[in-house]
C-alpha positions in Angstrom: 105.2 103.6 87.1 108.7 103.4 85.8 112.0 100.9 87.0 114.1 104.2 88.2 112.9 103.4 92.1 114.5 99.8 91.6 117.3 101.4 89.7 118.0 103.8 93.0 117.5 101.3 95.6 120.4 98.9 93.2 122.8 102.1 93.3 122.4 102.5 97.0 123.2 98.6 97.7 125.9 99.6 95.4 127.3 102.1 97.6 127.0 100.0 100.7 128.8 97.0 99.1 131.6 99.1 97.9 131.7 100.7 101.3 131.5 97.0 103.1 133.9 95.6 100.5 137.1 98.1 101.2 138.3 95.6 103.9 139.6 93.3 101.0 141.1 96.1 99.0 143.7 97.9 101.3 147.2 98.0 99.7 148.9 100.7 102.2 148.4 103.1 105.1 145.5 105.7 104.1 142.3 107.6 105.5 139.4 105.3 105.4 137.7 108.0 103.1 135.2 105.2 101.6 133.6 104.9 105.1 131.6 108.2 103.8 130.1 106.0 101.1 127.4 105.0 104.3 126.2 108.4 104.8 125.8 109.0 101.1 123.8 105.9 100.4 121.8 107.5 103.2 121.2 110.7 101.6 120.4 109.3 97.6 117.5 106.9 100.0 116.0 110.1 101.0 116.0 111.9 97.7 114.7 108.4 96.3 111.8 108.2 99.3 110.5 111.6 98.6 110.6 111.3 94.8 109.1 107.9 94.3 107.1 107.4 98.0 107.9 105.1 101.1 108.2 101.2 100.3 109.1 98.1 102.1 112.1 98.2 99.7 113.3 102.2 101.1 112.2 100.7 104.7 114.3 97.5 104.3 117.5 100.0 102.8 117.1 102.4 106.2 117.6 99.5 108.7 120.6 98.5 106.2 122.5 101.7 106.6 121.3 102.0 110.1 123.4 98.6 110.4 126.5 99.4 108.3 126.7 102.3 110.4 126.9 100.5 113.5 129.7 98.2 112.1 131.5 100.9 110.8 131.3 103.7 113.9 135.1 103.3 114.5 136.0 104.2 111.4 133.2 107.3 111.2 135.6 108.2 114.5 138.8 107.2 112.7 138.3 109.5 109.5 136.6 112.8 111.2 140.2 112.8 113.3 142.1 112.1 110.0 143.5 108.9 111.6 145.6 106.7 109.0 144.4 102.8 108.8 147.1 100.5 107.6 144.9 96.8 108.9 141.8 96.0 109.9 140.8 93.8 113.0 139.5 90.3 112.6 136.4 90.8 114.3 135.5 94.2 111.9 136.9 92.2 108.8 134.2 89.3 109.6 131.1 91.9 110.4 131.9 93.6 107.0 131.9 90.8 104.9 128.6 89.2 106.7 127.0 93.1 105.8 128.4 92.2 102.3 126.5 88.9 102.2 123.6 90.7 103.9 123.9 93.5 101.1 123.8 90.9 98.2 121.2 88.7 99.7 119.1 91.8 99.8 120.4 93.1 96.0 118.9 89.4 95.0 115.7 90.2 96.8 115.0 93.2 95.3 115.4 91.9 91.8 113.6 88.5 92.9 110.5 90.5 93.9 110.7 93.7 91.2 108.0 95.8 89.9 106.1 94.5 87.0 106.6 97.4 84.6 103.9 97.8 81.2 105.5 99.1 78.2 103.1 102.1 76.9 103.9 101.1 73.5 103.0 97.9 73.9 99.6 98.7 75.1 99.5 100.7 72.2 98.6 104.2 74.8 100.1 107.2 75.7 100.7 109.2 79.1 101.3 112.6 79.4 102.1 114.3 82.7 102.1 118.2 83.9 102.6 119.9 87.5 99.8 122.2 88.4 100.1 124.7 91.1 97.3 126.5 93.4 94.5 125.7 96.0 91.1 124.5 96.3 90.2 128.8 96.6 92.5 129.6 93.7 92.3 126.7 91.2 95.4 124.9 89.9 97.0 125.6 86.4 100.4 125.3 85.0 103.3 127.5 86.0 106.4 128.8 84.1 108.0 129.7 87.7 110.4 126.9 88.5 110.7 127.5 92.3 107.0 127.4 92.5 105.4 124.5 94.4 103.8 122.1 92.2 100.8 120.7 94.4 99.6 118.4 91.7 101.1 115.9 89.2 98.3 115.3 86.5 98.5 112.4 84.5 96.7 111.7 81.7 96.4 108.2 80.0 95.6 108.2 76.4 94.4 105.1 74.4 95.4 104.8 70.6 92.4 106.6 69.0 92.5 104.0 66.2 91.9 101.3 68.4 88.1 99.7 67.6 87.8 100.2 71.3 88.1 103.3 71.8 85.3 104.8 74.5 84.3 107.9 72.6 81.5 108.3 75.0 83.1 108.1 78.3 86.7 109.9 80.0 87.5 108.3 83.7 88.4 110.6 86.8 90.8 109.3 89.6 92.5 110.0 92.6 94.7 108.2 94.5 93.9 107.0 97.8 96.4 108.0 100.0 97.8 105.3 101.6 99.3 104.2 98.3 101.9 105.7 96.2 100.6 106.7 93.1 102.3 104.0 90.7 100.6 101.1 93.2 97.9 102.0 90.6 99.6 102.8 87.2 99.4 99.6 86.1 95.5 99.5 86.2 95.2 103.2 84.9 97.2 102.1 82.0 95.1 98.6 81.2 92.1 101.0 81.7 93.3 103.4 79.0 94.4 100.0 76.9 90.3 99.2 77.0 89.7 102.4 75.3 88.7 104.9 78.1 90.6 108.2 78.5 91.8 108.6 82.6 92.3 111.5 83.9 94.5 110.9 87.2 95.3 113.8 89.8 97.8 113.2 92.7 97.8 116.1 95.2 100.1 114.3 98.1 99.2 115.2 101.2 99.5 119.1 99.8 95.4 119.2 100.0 95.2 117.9 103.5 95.5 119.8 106.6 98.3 120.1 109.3 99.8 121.2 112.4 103.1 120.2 111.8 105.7 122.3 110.2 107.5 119.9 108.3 105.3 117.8 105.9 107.3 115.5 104.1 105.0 113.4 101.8 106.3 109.8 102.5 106.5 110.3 105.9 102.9 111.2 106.4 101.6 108.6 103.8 103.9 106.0 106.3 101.5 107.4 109.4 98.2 107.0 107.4 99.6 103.5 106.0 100.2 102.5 110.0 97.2 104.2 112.0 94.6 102.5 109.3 96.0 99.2 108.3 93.4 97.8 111.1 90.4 99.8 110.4 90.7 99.8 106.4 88.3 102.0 104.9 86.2 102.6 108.4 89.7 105.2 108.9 87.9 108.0 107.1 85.0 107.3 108.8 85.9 108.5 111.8 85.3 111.4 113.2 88.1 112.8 114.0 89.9 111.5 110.2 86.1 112.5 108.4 88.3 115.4 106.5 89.8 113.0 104.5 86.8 112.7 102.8 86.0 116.3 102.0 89.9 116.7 100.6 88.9 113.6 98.4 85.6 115.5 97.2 87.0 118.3 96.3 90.4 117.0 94.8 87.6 115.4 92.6 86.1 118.6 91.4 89.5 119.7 90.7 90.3 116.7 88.2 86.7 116.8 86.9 86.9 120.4 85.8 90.3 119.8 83.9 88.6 117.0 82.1 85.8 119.1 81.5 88.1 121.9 80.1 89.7 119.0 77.5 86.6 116.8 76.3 83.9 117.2 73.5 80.8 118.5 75.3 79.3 114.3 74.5 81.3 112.7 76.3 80.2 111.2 79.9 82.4 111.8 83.0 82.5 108.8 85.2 84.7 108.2 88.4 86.9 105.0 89.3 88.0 104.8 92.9 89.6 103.0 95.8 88.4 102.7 99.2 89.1 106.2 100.7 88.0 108.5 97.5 84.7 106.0 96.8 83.4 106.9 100.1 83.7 110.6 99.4 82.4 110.6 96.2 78.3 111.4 97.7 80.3 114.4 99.4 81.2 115.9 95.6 79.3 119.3 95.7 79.7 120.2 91.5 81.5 119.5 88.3 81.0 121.2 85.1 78.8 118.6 83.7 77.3 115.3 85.2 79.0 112.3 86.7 76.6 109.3 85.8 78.7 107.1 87.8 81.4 106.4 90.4 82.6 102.7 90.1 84.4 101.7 93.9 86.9 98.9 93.4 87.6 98.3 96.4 84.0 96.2 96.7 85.6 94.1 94.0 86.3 90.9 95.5 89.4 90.2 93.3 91.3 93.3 94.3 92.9 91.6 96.8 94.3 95.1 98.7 91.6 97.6 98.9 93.1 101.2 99.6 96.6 100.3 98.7 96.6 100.0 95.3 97.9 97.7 92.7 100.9 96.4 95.0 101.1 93.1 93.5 102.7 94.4 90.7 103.5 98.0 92.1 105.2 96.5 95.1 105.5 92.8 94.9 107.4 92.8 98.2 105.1 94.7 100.3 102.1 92.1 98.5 104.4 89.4 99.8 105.3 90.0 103.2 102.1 92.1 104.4 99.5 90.5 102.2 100.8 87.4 101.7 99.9 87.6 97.9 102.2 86.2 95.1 103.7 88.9 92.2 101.3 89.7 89.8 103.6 88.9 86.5 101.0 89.2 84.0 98.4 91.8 85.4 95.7 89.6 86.2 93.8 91.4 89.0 94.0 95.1 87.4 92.7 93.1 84.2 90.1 91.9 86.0 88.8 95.1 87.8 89.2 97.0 84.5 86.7 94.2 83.4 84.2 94.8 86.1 84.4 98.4 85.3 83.3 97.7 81.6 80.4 95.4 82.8 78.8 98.0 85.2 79.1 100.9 82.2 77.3 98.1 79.9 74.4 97.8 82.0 74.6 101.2 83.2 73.7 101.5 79.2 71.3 98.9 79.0 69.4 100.4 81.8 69.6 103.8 80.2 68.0 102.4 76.9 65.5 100.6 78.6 64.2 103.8 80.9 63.8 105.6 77.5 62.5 103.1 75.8 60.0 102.9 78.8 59.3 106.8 77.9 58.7 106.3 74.5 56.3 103.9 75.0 
């Protein structure tokens, strides 16, 4: 997870307030050129939405422009027919400064309710991410081509090796359930790598799952799962008709577990940390390269208050707010607590190990 969403949705308020604030600043007759600001601010949202994913924030910035636009549609009309405007009417003077008040009130908001961000360093870790490219059929490995489409972001969290901590015997597979973004959960990937266990984390998007539509635009499609299962939950990929989800899951699996395979000493144990959607998939895995001796599901952790959405109280502290009615996060607590749990179940995973071969011994 990194600030640069926050930074974006700042610059776009940006634009809008400058855009909003021209009714103050006209000196003489001219083209009301900075009316175009509107229609920018609208175009830097969309690169932001598909590069970062859809959030209340990018949903709360839509209905903004959407609303500047309306106040502004004269002067849209005005500057495609190179009109000249030397004053502005009292009643447009009085909408654009409430949208500047609106546009600061929402600027405050956004800072109010920001992501809580963890400092790699200070966790004493370090993340490394490629694109892959290629299919379930095919495989997926790098590629030099830049025009090529990268299908999967691979990120790999590394704990300090020198840490007393450090799980030599065990690396951790993940995949993102898709209802969240992928950084709703970076801050519990990282505090897993901080406790010493080496994650291997593959987002494929929506590039893995099937479609009849011709345009498939990431956020949009992660917006329609977020809406269609917010009342069913997990029971979504249940379904019948949504039951695919569950073998895309299985085999993005396989995909991450093979990688990991490809990077660790032959010791070393592959287990598998997941959220709602990919824990229920996880009996549907058909083969890895060596054994998974576990598959922990957090989402039956009663602390992790938004099963299937990730980590939002720090992720997305307005979408925790508003939806969930669940305060920021500030200092980690609840991904600190399930990386906890997970620790527990490997310890008496171990203790029931020793115990059965003690039992054969004797």
């Amino acid at each position: 997870m990194t600030m640069i969403p926050l930074y974006a949705q700042l610059l776009i308020l940006t634009i809008l307030a400058i855009s909003s604030a021209r009714v103050f600043s006209i000196r003489q007759t001219r083209l009301d050129s900075l009316v175009m600001f509107i229609p920018f601010a609208l175009f830097v949202l969309f690169i932001e939405s598909i590069a970062w994913g859809l959030s209340v924030n990018e949903i709360i910035l839509f209905n903004l422009i959407i609303l500047a636009s309306i106040v502004n549609y004269k002067s849209f009309f005005r500057f495609i027919n190179h009109l000249f405007v030397d004053s502005y009417s009292a009643l447009y003077t009085i909408s654009s400064l409430l949208l500047f008040l609106i546009i600061i009130a929402t600027a405050v908001l956004f800072i109010a309710f920001k992501p809580v961000y963890l400092k790699e360093d200070k966790l004493q870790i370090k993340t490394e991410t490629k694109y892959l490219s290629g299919t379930f059929n095919t495989g997926f490995s790098e590629s030099d081509e830049t025009l090529q489409t990268k299908n999967l972001k691979l990120t790999v969290y590394t704990p300090d090796a020198n840490k007393g901590n450090y799980q030599n015997d065990y690396a951790v597979i993940f995949v993102p359930d898709k209802r969240a973004r992928f950084s709703s959960y970076d801050p519990f990937l990282k505090l897993l790598a901080k406790s010493g266990f080496k994650v291997y984390a593959g987002d494929f998007g929506f590039s893995t799952v099937p479609s009849s539509k011709k345009v498939n635009i990431n956020f949009l499609r992660q917006h329609e799962l977020f809406m269609k299962s917010k009342k069913a939950g997990g029971a979504y990929y249940s379904a019948a008709e949504n039951n695919y989800y569950l073998d895309v899951y299985a085999k993005e699996m396989e995909v991450i577990a093979k990688i990991a395979d490809k990077n660790e000493p032959v010791a070393k144990k592959l287990i598998i940390v997941a959220d709602e959607g990919p824990a229920l998939a996880a009996s549907k895995i058909i083969s890895t390269p060596r054994q998974i001796v576990m598959c922990h599901n957090i989402s039956l952790i009663s602390e992790y208050k938004t099963p299937g959405y990730g980590f939002i109280q720090q992720s997305d502290p307005l979408l925790a707010k508003f939806s969930f009615h669940l305060d920021r996060d500030k200092k980690g607590y609840y991904p600190g607590y399930v990386v906890m749990k997970i620790k527990s179940a490997i310890e008496a995973y171990e203790k029931a190990q020793f115990e059965e071969l003690n039992g054969d011994v004797q």
